[in-house]
C-alpha positions as CSV (number, residue, x, y, z in Angstrom):
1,X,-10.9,15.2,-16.9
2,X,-14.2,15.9,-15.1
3,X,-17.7,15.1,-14.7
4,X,-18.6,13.9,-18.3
5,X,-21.4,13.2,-16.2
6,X,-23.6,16.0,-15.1
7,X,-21.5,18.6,-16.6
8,X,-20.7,16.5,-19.6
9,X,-20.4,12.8,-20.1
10,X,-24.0,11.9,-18.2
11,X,-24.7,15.6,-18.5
12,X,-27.4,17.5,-17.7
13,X,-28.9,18.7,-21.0
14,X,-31.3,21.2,-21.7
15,X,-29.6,23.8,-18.6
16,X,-31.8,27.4,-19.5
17,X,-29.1,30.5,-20.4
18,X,-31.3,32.4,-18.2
19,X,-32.9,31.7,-14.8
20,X,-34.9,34.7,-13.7
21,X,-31.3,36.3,-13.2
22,X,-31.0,39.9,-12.8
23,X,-28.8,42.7,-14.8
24,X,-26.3,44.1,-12.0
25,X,-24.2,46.3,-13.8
26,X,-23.7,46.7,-18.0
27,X,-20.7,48.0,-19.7
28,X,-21.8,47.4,-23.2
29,X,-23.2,44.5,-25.1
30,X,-21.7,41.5,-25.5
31,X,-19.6,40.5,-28.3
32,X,-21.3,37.8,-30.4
33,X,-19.0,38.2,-33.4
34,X,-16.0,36.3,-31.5
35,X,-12.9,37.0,-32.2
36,X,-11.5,40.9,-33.6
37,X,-8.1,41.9,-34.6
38,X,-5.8,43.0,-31.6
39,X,-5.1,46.1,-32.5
40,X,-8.8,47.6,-32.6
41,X,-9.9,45.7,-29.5
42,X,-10.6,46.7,-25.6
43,X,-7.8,45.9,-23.5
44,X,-7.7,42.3,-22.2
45,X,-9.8,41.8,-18.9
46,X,-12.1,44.8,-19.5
47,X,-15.1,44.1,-18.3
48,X,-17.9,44.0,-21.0
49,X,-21.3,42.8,-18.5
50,X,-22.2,41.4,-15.5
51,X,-24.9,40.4,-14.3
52,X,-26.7,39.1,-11.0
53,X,-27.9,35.2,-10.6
54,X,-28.9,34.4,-6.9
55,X,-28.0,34.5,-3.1
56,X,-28.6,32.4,-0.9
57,X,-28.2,32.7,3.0
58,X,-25.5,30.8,5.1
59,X,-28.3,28.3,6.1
60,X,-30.0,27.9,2.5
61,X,-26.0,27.7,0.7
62,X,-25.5,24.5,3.5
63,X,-28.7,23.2,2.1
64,X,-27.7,23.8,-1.1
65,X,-24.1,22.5,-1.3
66,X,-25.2,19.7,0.8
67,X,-28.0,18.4,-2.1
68,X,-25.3,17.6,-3.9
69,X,-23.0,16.2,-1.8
70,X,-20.5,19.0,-1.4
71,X,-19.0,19.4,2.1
72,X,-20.8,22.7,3.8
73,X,-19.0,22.6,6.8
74,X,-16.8,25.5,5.8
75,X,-19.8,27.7,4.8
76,X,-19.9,31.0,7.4
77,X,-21.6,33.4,5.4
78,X,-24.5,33.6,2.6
79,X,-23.2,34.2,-1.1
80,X,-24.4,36.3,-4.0
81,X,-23.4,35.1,-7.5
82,X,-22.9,36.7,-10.5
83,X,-21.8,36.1,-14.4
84,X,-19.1,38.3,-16.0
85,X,-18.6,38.8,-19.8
86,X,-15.2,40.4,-20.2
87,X,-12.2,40.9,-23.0
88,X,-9.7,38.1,-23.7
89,X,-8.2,36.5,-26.5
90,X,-8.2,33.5,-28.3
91,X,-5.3,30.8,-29.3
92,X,-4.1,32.7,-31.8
93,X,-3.9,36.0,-29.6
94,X,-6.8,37.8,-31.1
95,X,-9.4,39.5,-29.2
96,X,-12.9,38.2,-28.4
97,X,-15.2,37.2,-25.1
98,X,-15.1,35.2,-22.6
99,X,-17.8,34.2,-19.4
100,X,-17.2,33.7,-15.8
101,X,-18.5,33.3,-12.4
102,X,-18.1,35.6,-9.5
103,X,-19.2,34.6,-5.9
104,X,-19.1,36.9,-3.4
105,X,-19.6,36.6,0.4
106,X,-22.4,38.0,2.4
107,X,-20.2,39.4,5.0
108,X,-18.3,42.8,6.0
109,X,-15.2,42.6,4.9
110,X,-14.0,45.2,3.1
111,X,-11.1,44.1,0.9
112,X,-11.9,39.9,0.3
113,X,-9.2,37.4,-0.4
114,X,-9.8,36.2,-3.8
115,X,-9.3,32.3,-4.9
116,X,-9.7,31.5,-8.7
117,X,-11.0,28.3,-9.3
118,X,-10.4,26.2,-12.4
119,X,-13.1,23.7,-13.4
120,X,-12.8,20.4,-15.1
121,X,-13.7,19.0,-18.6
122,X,-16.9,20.3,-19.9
123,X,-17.7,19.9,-23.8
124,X,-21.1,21.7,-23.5
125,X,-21.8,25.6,-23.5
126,X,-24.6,25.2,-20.5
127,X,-22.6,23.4,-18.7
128,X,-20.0,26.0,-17.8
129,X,-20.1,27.4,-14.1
130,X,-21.4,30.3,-14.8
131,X,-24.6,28.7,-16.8
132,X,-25.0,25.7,-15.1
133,X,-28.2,25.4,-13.2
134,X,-27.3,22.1,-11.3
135,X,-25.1,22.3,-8.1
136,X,-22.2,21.0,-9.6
137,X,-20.9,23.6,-11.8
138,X,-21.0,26.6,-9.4
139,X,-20.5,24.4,-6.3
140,X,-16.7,24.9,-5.5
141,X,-17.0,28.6,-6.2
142,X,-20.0,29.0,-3.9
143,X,-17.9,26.9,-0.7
144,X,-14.6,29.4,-1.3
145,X,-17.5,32.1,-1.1
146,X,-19.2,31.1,1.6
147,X,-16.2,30.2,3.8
148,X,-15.0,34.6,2.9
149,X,-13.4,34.7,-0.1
150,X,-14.1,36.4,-3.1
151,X,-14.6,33.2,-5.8
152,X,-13.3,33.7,-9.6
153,X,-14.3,30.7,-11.9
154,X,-13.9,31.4,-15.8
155,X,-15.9,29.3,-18.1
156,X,-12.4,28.8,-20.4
157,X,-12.8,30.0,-24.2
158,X,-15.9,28.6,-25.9
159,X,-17.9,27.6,-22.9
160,X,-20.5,29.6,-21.0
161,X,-21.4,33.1,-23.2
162,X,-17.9,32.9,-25.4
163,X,-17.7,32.4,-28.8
164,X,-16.6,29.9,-31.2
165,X,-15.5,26.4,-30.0
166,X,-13.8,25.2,-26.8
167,X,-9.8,24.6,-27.3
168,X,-10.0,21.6,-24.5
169,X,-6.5,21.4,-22.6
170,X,-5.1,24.4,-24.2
171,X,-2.9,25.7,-21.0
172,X,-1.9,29.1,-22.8
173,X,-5.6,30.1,-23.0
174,X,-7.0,28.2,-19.9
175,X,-3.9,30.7,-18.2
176,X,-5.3,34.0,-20.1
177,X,-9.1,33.0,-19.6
178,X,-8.3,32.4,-15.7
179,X,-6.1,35.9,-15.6
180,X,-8.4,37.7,-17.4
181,X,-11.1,36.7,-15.5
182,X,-9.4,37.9,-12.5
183,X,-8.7,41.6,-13.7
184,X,-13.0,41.6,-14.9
185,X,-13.5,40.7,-11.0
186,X,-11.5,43.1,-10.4
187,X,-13.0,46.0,-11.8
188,X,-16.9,44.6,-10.7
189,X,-16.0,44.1,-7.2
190,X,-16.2,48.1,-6.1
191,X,-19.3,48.1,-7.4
192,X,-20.5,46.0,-4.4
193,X,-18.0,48.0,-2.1
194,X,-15.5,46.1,-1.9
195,X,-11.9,45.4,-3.6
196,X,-9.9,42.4,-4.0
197,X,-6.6,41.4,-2.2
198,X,-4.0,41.5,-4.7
199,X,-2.9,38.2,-3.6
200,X,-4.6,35.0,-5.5
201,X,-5.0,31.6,-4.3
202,X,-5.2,29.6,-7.2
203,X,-7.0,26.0,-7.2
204,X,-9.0,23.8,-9.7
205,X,-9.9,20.3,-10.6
206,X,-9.0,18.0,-13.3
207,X,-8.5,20.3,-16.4
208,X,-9.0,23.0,-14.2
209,X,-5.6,21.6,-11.9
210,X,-3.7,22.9,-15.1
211,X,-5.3,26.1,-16.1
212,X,-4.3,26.6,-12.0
213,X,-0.7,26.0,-12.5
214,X,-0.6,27.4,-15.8
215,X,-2.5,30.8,-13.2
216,X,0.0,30.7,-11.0
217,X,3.0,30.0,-13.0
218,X,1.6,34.1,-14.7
219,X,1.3,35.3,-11.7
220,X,4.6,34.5,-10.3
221,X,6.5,35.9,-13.3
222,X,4.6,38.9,-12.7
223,X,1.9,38.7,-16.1
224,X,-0.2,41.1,-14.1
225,X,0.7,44.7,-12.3
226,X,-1.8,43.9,-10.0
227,X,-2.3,40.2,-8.9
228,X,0.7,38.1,-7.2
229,X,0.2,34.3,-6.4
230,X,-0.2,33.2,-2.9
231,X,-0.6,29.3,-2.7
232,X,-1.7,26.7,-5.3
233,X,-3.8,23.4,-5.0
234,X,-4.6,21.4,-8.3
235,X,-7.2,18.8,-7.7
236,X,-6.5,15.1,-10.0
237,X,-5.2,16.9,-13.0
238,X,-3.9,15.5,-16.4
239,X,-0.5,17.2,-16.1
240,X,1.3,14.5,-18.1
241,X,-0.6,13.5,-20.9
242,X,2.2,12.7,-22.9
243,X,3.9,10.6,-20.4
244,X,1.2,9.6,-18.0
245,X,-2.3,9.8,-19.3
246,X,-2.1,8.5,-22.8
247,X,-0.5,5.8,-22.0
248,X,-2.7,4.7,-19.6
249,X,-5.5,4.8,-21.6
250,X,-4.2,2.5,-24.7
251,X,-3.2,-0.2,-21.5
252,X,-6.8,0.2,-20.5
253,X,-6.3,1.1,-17.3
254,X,-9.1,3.7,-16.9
255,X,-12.7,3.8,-18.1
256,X,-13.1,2.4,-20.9
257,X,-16.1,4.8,-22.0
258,X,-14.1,8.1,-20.5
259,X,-11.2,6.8,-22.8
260,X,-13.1,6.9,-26.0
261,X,-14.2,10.7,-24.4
262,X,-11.5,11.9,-23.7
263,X,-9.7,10.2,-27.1
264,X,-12.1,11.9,-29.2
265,X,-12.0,15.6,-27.3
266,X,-8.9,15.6,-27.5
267,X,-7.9,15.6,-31.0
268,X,-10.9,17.0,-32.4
269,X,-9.4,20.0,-30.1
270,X,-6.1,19.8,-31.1
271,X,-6.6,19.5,-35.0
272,X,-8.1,22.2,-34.8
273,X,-5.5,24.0,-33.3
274,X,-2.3,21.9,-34.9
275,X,-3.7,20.4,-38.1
276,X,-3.7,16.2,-36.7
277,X,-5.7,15.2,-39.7
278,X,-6.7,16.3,-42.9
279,X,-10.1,14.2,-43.0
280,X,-11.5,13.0,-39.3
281,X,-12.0,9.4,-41.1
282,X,-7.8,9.2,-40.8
283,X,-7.8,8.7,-37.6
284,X,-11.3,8.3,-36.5
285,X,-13.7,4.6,-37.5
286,X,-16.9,5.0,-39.2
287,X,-19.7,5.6,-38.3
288,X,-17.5,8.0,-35.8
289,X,-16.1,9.9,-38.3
290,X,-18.9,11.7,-39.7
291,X,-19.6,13.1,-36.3
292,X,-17.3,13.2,-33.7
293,X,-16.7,16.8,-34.8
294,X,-19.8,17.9,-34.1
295,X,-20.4,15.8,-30.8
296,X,-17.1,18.4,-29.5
297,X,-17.7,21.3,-31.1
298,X,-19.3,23.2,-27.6
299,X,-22.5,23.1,-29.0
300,X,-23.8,19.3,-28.3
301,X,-25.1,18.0,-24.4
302,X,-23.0,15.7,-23.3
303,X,-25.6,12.9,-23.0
304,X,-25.8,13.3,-26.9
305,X,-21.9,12.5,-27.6
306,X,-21.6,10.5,-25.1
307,X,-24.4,7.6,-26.5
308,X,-22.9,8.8,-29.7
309,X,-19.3,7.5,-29.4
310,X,-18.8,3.6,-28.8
311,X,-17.6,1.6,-25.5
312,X,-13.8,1.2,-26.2
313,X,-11.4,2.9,-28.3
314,X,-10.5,0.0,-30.6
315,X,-14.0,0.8,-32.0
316,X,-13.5,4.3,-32.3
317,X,-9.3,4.9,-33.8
318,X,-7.9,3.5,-36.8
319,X,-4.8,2.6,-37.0
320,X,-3.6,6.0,-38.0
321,X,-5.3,7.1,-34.7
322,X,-3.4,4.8,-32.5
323,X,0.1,5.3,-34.2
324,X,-0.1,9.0,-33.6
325,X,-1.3,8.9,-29.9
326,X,1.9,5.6,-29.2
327,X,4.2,7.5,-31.3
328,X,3.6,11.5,-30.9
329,X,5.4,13.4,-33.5
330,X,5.5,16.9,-35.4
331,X,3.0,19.7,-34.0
332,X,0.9,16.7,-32.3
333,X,4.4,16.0,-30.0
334,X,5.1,19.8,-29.7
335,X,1.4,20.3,-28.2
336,X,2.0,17.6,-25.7
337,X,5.3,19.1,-24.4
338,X,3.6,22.9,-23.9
339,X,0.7,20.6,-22.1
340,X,3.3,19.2,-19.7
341,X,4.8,22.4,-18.8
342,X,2.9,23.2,-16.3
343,X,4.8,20.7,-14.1
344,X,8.3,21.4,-15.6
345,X,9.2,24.1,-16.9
346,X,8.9,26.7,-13.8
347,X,9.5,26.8,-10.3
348,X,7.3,27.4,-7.9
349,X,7.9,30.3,-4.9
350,X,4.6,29.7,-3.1
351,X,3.3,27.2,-0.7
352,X,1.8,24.2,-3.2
353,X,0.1,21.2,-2.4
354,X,-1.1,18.1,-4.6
355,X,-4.5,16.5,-4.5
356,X,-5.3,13.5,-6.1
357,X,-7.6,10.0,-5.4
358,X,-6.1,6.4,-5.2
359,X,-7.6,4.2,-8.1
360,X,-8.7,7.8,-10.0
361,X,-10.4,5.8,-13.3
362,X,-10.1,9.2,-15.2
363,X,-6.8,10.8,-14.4
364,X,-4.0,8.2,-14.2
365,X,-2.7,8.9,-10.6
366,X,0.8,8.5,-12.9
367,X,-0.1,12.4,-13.8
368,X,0.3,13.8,-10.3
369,X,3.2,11.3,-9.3
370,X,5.1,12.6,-12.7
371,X,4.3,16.2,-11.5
372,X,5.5,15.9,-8.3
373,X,8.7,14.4,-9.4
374,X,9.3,16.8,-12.0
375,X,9.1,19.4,-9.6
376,X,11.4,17.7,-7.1
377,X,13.8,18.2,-9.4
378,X,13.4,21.6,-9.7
379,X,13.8,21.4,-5.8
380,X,10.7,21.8,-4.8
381,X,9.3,19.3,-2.5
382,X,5.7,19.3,-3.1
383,X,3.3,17.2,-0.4
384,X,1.0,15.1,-2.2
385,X,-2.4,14.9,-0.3
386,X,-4.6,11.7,-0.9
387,X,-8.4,12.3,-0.6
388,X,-9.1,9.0,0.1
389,X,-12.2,6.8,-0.8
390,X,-14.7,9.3,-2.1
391,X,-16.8,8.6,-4.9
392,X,-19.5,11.1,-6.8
393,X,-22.1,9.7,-9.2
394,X,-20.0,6.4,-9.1
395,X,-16.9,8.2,-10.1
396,X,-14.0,8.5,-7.9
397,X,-12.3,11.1,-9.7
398,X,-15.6,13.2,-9.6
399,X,-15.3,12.2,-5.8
400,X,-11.8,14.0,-5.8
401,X,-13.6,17.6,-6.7
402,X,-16.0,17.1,-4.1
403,X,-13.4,16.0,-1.5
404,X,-10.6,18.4,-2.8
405,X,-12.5,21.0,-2.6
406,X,-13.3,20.4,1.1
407,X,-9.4,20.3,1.9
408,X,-8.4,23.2,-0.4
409,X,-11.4,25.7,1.5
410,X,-9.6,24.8,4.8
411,X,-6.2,24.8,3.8
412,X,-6.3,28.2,2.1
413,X,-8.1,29.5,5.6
414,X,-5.4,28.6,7.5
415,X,-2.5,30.4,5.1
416,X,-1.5,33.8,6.8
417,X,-2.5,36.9,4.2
């Protein structure tokens, strides 16, 4: 769930790949051939480029977050930005690419706390964090930054520079993306002079709340020599889509446009990876049919698909389409429970808080009340933080990055190290 507005739905479309940015550092070219077998590939996390974007002073990143509504009252120093390319693997565990953004603080700190930063639903290359021209994208990244900390934001699989298609609200590669990420930071920072804290504070928004948990949930079981968990703070995610956000959105209780979005992203995706459908016209009304592939297969701007797909969902599902998402079964029901685990199948050790906005029209509230519960009964009592009336572009959920993103900076600047 994010802004299927100027990072997808009402996106921004023709964002450049370059920008007058500058080469920092080069390891080797990237990979454009995706995906490799395992067993002849770098180790995960190497780094493969990065390269220098822009920096900005403390007064000209207030400016800047400000344009765009984001809270700059946190800013302290001036950032420097940069986009790693760096070694994961894919779904089904082979090697390939992935891209990121780095933001570093202008100040003299030596070692730099480090916060990794999820970002929502994007279904557009460009519109990654580390590509996106707009404020929006890189915004959340540059506050951490700017307020000291050393700011890690992958772009996910299939978004930014990687290869090959997006696997939208895949937690097992949003988690290996997001660590992998971390260990490619890891090696660039020194370059600059500095190293990073092993300790991570792990946040994100909407899609990105999930690829936090599923972070921190690898961090705590100790996935990585290096990098513990310190805190976590998911912004309005779609923990429960099985139990929470599906349902929601055959009641129509949430936009009725983000609906047929998030309908359409979401088993395009997961055919892909768990074989849905045979033809897209099972579950998917002409003249959709022949096209909502495409419209989600990372390649499209999100203006396209979204004038593409219709106003409500009874246009766009047959009655295949609605009997699988009321009545999950097979791989489609097995993919919904590894979704949910985020919220219940591990206990947290760390300080967690959840975000989320009253009236969301994207992310049934239901998602962070069902996560909350689910974790009481683990016994952890998690405080659930309500951002209020805060709306971006019309969109409250939007709102809730903007707004979250303000509490989580202070919040995480008040933990101890």
């Amino acid at each position: 769930m994010t802004r299927f507005t100027a990072t997808a739905l009402i996106a921004t479309t023709g964002v450049a790949l370059t920008g007058g940015a500058v080469a920092a550092a080069s390891d080797s070219a990237s990979d454009s051939a995706g995906a490799q077998p395992a067993a002849t590939a770098p180790a995960r996390g190497e780094l493969v480029s990065a390269e220098y974007l822009r920096g900005m002073t403390a007064q000209g990143t207030r400016t800047w977050l400000a344009s765009d509504g984001f809270d700059a009252k946190a800013v302290r120093y001036g950032v420097d930005t940069f986009r790693l390319v760096f070694r994961t693997v894919d779904t089904r565990n082979r090697m390939t690419t992935a891209s990121g953004l780095l933001v570093l603080p202008r100040n003299d700190s030596r070692k730099l706390r480090t916060v990794s930063y999820g970002h929502g639903t994007t279904s557009y290359k460009p519109d990654a964090p580390s590509i996106d021209q707009e404020v929006w994208g890189p915004a959340p990244g540059v506050t951490f930054a700017a307020a000291g900390f050393a700011a890690v934001v992958p772009d996910y699989l299939g978004l930014g520079l990687g290869p090959g298609v997006h696997p939208w609200k895949d937690v097992p590669s949003e988690t290996t993306a997001s660590l992998d990420m971390l260990r490619a930071a890891k090696q660039f920072v020194p370059r600059t002079g500095r190293t990073l804290e092993r300790q991570v504070l792990a946040t994100g928004f909407s899609q990105g709340a999930s690829a936090a948990l599923g972070l921190a949930r690898a961090l705590q079981e100790g996935q990585d020599p290096w990098f513990r968990v310190r805190a976590v703070a998911p912004i309005a995610g779609g923990y429960d889509f099985k139990g929470a956000q599906i349902p929601a959105m055959l009641r129509g209780e949430l936009h009725p446009k983000m609906t047929v979005a998030y309908t359409s992203y979401l088993l395009t995706a997961w055919n892909r990876q768990h074989g849905l459908y045979k033809r897209p016209a099972e579950v998917f009304q002409e003249p959709y049919a022949s096209k909502v592939e495409k419209y989600f297969d990372s390649t499209t701007p999100g203006q396209e698909m979204i004038q593409g797909l219709p106003d409500t969902i009874d246009k766009l599902l047959t009655p295949r389409g609605f009997e699988l998402l009321r009545k999950p079964g097979g791989s489609f029901a097995r993919a919904l429970d590894v979704d949910g685990e985020v919220c219940k199948a591990w206990t947290p050790r760390v300080p967690m808080r959840l975000y989320k906005v009253s009236k969301d029209e994207q992310a049934s509230t239901l998602n962070t009340d069902n996560c909350r519960i689910s974790l009481s009964a683990r016994g952890v009592n998690v405080p659930v933080v309500d951002l209020g009336d805060h709306a971006y572009d019309d969109s409250r959920h939007l709102g809730a990055n903007v707004a979250g993103t303000a509490r989580v900076v202070r919040w995480f600047s008040g933990l101890s190290k």
